[in-house]
C-alpha positions as semicolon CSV with decimal commas, in nm:
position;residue;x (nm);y (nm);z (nm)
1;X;29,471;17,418;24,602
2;X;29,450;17,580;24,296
3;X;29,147;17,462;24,046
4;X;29,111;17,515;23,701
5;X;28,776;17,632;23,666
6;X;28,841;17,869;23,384
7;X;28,659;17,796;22,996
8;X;29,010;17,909;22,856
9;X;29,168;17,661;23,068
10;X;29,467;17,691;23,302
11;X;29,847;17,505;23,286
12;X;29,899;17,586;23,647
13;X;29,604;17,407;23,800
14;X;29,391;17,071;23,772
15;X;29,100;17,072;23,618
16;X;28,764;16,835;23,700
17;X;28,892;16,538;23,537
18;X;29,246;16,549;23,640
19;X;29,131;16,658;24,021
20;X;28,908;16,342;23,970
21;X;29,206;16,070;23,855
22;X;29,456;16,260;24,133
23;X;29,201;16,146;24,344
24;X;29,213;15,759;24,251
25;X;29,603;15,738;24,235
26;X;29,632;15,889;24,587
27;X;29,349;15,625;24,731
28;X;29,551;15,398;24,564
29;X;29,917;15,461;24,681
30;X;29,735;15,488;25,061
31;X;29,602;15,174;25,056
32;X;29,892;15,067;24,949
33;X;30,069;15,252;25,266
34;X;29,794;15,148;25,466
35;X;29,787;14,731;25,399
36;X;30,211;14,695;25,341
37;X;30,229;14,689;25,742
38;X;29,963;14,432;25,778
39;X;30,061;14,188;25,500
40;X;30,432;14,244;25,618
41;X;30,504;14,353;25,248
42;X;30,875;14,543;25,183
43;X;30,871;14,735;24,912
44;X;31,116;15,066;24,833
45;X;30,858;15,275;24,619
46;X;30,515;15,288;24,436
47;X;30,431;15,464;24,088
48;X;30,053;15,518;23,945
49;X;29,997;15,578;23,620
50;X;29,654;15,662;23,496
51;X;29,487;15,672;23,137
52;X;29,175;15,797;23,113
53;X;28,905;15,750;22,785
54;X;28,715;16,029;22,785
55;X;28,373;16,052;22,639
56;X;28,204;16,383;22,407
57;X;27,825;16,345;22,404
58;X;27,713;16,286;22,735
59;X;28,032;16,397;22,852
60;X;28,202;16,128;23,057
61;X;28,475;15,936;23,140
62;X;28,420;15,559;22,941
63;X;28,707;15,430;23,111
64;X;28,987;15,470;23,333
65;X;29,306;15,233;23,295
66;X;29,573;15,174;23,548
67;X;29,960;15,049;23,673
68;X;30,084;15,026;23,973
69;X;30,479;15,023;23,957
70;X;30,586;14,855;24,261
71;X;30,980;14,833;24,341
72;X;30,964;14,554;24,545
73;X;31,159;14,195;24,559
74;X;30,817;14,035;24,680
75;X;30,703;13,732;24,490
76;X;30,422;13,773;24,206
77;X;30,162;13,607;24,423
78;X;30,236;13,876;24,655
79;X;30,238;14,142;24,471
80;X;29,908;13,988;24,347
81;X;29,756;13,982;24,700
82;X;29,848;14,396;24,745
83;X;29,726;14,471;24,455
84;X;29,397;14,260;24,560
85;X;29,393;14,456;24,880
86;X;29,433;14,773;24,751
87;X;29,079;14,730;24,469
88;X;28,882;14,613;24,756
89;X;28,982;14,886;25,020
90;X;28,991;15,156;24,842
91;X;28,669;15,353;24,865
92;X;28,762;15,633;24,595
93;X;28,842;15,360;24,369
94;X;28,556;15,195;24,470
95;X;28,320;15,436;24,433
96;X;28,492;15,564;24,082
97;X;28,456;15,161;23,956
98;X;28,093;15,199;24,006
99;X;28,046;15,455;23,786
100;X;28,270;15,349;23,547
101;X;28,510;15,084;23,393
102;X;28,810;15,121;23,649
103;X;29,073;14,886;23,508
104;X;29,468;14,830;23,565
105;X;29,722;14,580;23,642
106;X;30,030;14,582;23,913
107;X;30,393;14,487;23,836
108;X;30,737;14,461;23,963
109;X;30,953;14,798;23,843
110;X;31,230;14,668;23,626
């Protein structure tokens, strides 16, 4: 993995922050792999989309916002219950929402 370490910056590789919200969507789309089985949930794909608020002075992120995009015919109190699952299992989310405002919603993909 490449890292972007550099002051100039680098297009080709994450830097700290993005490494950091990389690291929340994937806890987030393997929980979601991880309960589907065990709440018998069919779905055909998941999307995460992540917005970040970043704070200057000390430098920090304020917030972090999220969707999850699931293509799924499930009912909403379903989907409700994964997406339930999925903020209490996840321990990168977890351990981000302690430090931070970790915030986001789930919904069908139209």
């Amino acid at each position: 993995m490449v890292l972007d370490t550099d002051v100039s910056g680098r297009r080709d590789a994450f830097n700290p922050a993005e490494l950091l919200l990389a690291a929340v969507a994937a806890c987030m789309i393997k929980g979601i792999e991880r309960v589907t089985p065990m709440l018998k949930f069919d779905l055909r794909g998941v999307d995460v989309r992540l917005t970040d608020v970043r704070q200057d002075s000390p430098p920090m992120m304020a917030s972090i916002d999220y969707e999850l995009i699931v293509d799924t015919d499930e009912d909403d109190r379903r989907l409700e219950l994964l997406h339930q699952n999925v903020r209490k299992y996840g321990m990168i989310s977890n351990t981000v929402a302690a430090a931070t405002k970790l915030h986001g919603v789930i919904r069908r993909k139209t």
